[in-house]
N, C-alpha and C positions, 0 to 999 in steps of 0.2 A: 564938803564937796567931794573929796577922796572917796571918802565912805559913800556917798551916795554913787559915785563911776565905779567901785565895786560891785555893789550892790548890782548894779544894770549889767554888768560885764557876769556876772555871776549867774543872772537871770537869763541872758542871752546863752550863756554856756551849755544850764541846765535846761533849756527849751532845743538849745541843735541836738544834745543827749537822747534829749527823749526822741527826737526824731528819726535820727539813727536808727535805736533801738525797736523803733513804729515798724520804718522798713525793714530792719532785719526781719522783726516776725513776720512781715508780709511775704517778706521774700519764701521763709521758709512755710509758711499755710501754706501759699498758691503754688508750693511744690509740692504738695502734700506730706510735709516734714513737721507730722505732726504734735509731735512731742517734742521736736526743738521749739517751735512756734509756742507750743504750753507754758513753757520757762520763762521765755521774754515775755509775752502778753501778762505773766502773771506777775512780774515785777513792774509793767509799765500798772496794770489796774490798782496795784499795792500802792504805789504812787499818785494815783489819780480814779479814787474811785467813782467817783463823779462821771467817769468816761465812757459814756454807753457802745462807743468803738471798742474799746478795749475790752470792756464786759462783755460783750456778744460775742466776738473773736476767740477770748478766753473759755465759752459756753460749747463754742462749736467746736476748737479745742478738744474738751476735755470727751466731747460726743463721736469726734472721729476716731477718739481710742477707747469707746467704748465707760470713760471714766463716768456714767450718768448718776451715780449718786453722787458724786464730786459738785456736778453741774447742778443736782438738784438743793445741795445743802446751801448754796454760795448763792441761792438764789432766794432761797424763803430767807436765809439770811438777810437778804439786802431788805428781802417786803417787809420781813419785819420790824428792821431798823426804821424803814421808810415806806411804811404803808400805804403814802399818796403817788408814788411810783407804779400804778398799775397796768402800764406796760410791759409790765416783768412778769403779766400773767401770763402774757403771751409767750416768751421764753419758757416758764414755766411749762403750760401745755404741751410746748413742742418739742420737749427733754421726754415728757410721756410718749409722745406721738412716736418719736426715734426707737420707743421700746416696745412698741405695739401696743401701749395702754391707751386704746382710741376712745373710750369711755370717758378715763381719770383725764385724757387731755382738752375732752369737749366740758371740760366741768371749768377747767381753766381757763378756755377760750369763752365760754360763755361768762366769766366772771370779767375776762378786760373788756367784753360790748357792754354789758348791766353799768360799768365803771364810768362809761362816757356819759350817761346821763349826768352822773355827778362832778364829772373830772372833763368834760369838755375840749380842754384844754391839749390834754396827750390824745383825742379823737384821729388828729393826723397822723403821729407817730406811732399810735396802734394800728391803722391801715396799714401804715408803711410797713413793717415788721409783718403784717399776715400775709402782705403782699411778695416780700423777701422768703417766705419760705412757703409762698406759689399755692396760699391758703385763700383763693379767691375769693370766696365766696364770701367767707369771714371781713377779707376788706372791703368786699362791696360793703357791707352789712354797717361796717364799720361806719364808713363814708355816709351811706343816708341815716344813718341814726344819728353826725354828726349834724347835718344841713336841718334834718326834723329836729332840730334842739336848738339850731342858730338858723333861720330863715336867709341870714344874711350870703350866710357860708355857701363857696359853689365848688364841689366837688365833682362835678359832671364829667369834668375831664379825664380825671383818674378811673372813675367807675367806666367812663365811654373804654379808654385805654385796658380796663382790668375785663370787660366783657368781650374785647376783641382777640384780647392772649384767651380766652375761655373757648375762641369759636362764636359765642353767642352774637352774632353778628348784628340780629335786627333789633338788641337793646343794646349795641353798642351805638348803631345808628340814632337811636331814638337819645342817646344819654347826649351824643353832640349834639343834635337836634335841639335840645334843653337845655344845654350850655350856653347856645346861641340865644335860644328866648330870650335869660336872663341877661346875656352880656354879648351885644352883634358885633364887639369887637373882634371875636375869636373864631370869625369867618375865616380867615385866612390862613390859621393853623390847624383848624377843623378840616378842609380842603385838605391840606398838605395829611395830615392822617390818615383821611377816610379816603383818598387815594391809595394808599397801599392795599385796600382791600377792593379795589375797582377797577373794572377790565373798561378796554374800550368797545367793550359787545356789547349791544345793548339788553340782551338776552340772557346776560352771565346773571346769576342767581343773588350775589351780592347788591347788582347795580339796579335788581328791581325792586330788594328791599329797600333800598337805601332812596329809588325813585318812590315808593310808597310810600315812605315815613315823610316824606316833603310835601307829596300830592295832601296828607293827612293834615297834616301841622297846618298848609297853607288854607284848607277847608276850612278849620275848626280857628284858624288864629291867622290871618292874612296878614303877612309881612315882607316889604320887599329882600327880605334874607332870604326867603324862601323860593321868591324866584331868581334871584342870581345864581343860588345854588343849583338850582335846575337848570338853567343856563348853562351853568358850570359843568355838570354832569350831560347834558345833551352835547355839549360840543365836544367833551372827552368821546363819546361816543358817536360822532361824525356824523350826528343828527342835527346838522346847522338849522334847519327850517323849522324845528320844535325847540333850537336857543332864541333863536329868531322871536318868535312868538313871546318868550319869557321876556327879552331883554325890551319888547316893544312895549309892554305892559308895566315897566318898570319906567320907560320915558314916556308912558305916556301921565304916568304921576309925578314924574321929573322932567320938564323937558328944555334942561336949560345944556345938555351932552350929548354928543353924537359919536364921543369917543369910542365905547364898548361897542356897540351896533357895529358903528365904522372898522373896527377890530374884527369881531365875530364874521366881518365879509369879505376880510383878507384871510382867514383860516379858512373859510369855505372854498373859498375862489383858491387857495394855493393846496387843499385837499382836494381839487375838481370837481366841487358840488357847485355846477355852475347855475342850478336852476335854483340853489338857495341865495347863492352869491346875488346873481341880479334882481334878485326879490328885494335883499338887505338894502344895497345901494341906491337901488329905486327910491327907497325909500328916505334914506341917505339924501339923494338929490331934492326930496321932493318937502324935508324937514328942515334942511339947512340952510342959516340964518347969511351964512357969509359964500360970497364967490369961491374963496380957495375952496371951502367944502365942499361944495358942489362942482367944482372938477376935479377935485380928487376920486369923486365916487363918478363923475362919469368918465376919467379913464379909466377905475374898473370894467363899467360898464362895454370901453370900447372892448377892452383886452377878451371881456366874457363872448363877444359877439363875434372876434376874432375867433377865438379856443372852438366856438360850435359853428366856426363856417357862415354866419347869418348873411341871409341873402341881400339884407340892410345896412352891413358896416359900413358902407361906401358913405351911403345916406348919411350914416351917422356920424361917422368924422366931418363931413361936410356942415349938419346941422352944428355938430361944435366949436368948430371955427367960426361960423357965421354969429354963436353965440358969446364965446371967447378971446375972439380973435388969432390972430397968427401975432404971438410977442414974449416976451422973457418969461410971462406965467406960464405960459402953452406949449412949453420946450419940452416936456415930456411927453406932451400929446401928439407934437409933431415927430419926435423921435419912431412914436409907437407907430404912427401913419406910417412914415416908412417900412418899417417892418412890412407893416402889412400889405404896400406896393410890393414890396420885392418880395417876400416868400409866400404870398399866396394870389396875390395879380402878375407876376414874372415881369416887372415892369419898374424893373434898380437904374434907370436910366431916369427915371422921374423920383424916384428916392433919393437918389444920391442929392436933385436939383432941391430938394424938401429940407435935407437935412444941411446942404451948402448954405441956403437960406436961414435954417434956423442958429448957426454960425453967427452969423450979424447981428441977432437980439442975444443972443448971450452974454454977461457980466461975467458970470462966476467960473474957476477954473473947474468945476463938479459939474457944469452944464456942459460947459467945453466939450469933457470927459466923455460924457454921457453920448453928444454928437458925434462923437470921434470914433465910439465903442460899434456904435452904430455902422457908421459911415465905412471902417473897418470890415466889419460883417457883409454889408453889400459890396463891398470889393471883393474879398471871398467869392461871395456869391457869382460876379463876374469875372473870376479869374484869374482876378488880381493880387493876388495872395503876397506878395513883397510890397507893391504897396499898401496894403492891409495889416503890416507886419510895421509898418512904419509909424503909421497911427495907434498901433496897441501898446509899441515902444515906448511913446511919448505920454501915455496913461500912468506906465506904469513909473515912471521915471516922475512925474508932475505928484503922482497922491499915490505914495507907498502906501502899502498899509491899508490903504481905505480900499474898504467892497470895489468901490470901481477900480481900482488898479488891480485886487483880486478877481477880477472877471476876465480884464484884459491879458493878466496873466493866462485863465485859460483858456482863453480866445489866441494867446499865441502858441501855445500846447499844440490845440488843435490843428492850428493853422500847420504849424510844424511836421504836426501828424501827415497832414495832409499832404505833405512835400514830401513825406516819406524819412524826414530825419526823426527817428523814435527816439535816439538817446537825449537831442534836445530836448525835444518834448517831454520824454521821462522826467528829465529834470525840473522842467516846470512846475510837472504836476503833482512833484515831491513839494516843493512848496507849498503847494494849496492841500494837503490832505487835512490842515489843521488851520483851515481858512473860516472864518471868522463867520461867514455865509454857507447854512449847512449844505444847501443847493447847489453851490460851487465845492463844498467840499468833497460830495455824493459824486458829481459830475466829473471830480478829479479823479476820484479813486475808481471810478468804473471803464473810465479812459485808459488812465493807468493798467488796469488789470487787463485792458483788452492789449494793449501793448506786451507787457510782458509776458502776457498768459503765449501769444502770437507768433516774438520775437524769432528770429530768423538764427539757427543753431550751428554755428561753426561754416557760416555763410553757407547753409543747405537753406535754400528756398522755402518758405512757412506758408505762403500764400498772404502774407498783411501788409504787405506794401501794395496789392490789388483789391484787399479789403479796404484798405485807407483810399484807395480809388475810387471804390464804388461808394463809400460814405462819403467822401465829396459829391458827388455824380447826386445822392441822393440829396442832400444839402444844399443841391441847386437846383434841385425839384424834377430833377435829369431821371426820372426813375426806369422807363425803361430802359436807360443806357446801363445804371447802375444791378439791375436785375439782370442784365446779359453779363455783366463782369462777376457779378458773385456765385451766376450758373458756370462761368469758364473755374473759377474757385473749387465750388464742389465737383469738378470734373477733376481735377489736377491736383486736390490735395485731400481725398473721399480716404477715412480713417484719422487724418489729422486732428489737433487740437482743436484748428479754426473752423471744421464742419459744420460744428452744431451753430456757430455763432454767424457762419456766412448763410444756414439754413433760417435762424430765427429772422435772420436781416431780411432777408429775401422775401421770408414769408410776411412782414409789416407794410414791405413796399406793395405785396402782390395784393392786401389789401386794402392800401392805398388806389390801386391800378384797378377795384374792385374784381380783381381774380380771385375771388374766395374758396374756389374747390383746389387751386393751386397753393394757397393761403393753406389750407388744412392737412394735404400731402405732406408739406415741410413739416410743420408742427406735430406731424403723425412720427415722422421720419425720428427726431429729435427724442419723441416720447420712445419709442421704442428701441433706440440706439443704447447707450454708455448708462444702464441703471444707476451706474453713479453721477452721472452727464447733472452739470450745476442750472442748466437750461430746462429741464423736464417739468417741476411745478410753474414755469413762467408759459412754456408752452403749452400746458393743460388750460391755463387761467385765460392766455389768449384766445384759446379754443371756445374758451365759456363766452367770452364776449363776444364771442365772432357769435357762434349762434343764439347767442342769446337777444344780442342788440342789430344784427346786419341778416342773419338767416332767420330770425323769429323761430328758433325750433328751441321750446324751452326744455325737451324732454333730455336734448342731447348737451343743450347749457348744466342742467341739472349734474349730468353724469360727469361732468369737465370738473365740476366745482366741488362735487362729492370725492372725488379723485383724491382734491388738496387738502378737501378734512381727514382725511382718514390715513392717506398716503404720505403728507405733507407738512407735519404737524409743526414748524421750524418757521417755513414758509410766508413770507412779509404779506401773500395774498390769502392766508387763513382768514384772517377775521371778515374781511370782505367777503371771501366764497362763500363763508359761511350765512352772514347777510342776506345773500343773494341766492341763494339753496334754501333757503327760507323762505323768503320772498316767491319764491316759483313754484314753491313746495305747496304755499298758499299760510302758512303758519303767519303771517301779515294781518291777513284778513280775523 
């Protein structure tokens, strides 16, 4: 028993040893200390020559100090010991290749592929090695001469992976492509790769190969892999109404799910593709087996009808009730009613009564919340801001942590804002920069920055405590009130910080008030002030929409949006202008 807890203690000794001795030589290679590194690797391979870490290590060794007949002798040595090792041809060649003997090395490399036919086996580790010293072409080579010898074998992914480090883009497409044939498990790591080579343009040169090789496969070999992945790729590229299409033709072979669809029309609807949005749910409504489904997709529908003004929503919160009813399911719908009483019928005196009512069917403390958050806002709305502050309090106090208590947090931000205390509010909205809801996190940090960007310096008047006036004013639909305060603004503080931002404001409302040549002034103003001004690609892009969607002059949308390709290259509205400069350009058609 002695003898054998020797023994183990001895083996455990000599195994932490060699470990040691592994990192020391690492330590000194990746310093490029390479002739201390020579010493240690070559006592660890003396030890264990079996160890093709060691061997390799040892090889490149003896190659960074130029030792290559060292590396060449210690090499046919080993073939010749062990001539079923022919992996080592590889080494081999690439001892020539180091010396410029590109001939004597292609004589080498061409003997470890001939080898696979016979040796099978080292097929992978001979890729791997050609691949290690960035010898592509050879591991492609490698790779399909192993799979042509074993039918079974899928190498696809390495060859997909070794033609995208090449550039060769549209056989790297085609090699995922063919991974998938064989095995549609590897859809979701195939995404995640061929993502790093795809833009969300649908124009980028990658994203029509890779749309080609799909349209191809799914012609010549119809699978639903092929359309999800077009799905996939149409909605990376904010073409909701052509994922639409895929994912309809996927349930219409499957149609026991409305999950994906039902997905695919909350990313449209929250990218404001409202006319694919109500297409999806339409259909949503029109597919769905069970009631929840079907008012889940017709409060999309309400919120879409909301977003575009529809001269119907009335109609159609009325027709929903009538279908629905008014009860603990429809706490959401009645929520959303209100909204839409108060911020766009001016009419929080019958919201408030909507959402009092909807209080009584509530159970759950999340519905409460939800009522509360609400109910909060139209106080705002009414001027009520302390008591609105009382309600958000109790949000956040009832469900830390949770999206709703993170809203309420910045509904009290704001509200604070609103009363002119910025450092509370600051505070707030320190919180939330790392909120859980990227919408409340955006909405916090852009609050934020207009705060501090603003802030009032050594109690010298900034102009943002009448900015945070007229954003209230405008919050309560008060727009010409609020447009008379942010003109008293750019009178009193014309060179300040808050110029361009009391000027963008102004100019939203004034196309709210459809003042559009008033609307264009500002955004002119903006554009030619502070060439460093953070406001200039926001006000060209507004420019573009302005005539492009409200003055119908596509000649001058064009010149807005040309602006942000070429000027703006940073800019969150590049890929859209570009889109849409396209689009008008007639390159669509």
């Amino acid at each position: 028993m002695k003898k054998q807890i020797l023994f183990v203690v001895l083996l455990v000794s000599s195994f932490g040893y060699a470990q040691n001795e592994y990192l020391l030589a690492e330590n000194y290679f990746r310093a490029g200390e390479y002739e201390k590194a020579t010493t240690v690797y070559k006592k660890l391979y003396e030890k264990s020559p079996f160890n093709t870490t060691y061997l390799q290590r040892l090889i490149s060794c003896y190659q960074e100090t130029t030792q290559f007949v060292r590396a060449e002798e210690l090499l046919k040595a080993k073939i010749q010991s062990n001539p079923s090792q022919v992996f080592l041809y590889v080494y081999l060649g690439y001892n020539y290749e180091r010396q410029q003997q590109k001939e004597t090395a292609t004589i080498y490399y061409q003997k470890a592929l001939s080898a696979i036919d016979e040796k099978s086996n080292y097929s992978g580790l001979i890729a791997a090695i050609f691949k290690h010293y960035s010898l592509i072409e050879y591991a492609i080579t490698a790779y399909e001469k192993a799979m042509k010898n074993n039918p079974k074998a899928n190498y696809n992914f390495q060859i997909a992976q070794l033609y995208g480090e090449k550039g060769a883009f549209k056989k790297m497409f085609q090699s995922y492509i063919d991974l998938i044939d064989k095995n549609p498990d590897y859809v979701k790591n195939v995404q995640r790769y061929v993502s790093r080579y795809l833009r969300n343009d649908a124009e980028s040169k990658n994203n029509i190969l890779f749309r080609k090789t799909l349209l191809r496969k799914s012609a010549s070999n119809p699978k639903d892999e092929w359309n999800l992945l077009l799905s996939w790729l149409f909605a990376q590229q904010k073409e909701y109404g052509k994922a639409f299409l895929q994912e309809r033709a996927l349930y219409q072979r499957n149609s026991e799910d409305l999950s994906q669809i039902f997905l695919l029309g909350k990313i449209a609807f929250e990218n404001t593709d409202y006319d694919s949005a109500k297409q999806i749910f339409s259909f949503v409504n029109e597919n769905a087996l069970f009631d929840e489904e079907k008012l889940e997709a017709n409060l999309y529908l309400a919120k879409i009808a909301m977003k575009t003004k529809s001269n119907q929503t009335e109609e159609l919160f009325q027709r929903l009730f009538s279908t629905f009813g008014k009860n603990q399911a429809t706490i959401k719908l009645q929520v959303l009613y209100a909204d839409y009483l108060t911020f766009q019928k001016n009419n929080a005196s019958k919201a408030i009564e909507v959402l009092k009512n909807a209080l009584g069917f509530s159970n759950s403390k999340f519905d409460k919340a939800r009522i509360k958050l609400k109910l909060g806002e139209v106080l705002v709305f009414t001027g009520k801001k302390n008591k609105a502050l009382i309600y958000f309090s109790q949000i956040q106090t009832q469900l830390k942590n949770h999206p709703l208590a993170q809203q309420a947090t910045f509904k009290v931000a704001q509200t604070s804002y609103f009363n002119g205390d910025f450092t509370w509010a600051k505070a707030q909205l320190k919180i939330l920069k790392s909120a859980t809801t990227q919408l409340i996190a955006n909405d916090a940090i852009a609050l934020f920055l207009t705060i501090t960007d603003n802030e009032p310096v050594d109690a010298i008047p900034s102009g943002l405590t009448a900015y945070a006036k007229a954003d209230l004013l405008a919050f309560q639909n008060k727009n010409q009130e609020a447009v008379a305060v942010l003109k008293d603004i750019l009178n009193k503080f014309k060179g300040q910080p808050i110029e361009d931002e009391a000027l963008f404001k102004q100019a939203t409302l004034f196309i709210k008030l459809q003042a559009f040549e008033n609307a264009i002034v500002n955004f002119k103003k903006i554009i030619q002030g502070d060439p460093k001004g953070i406001l200039r690609d926001d006000a060209h892009y507004a420019l573009a929409e302005l005539y492009n969607y409200q003055l119908n002059n596509p000649e001058k949308a064009s010149e807005h949006y040309q602006k942000i390709i070429f000027d703006f290259a940073s800019s969150i509205y590049l890929i859209d202008a570009r889109k849409k400069y396209r689009k008008l350009r007639g390159d669509a058609l």
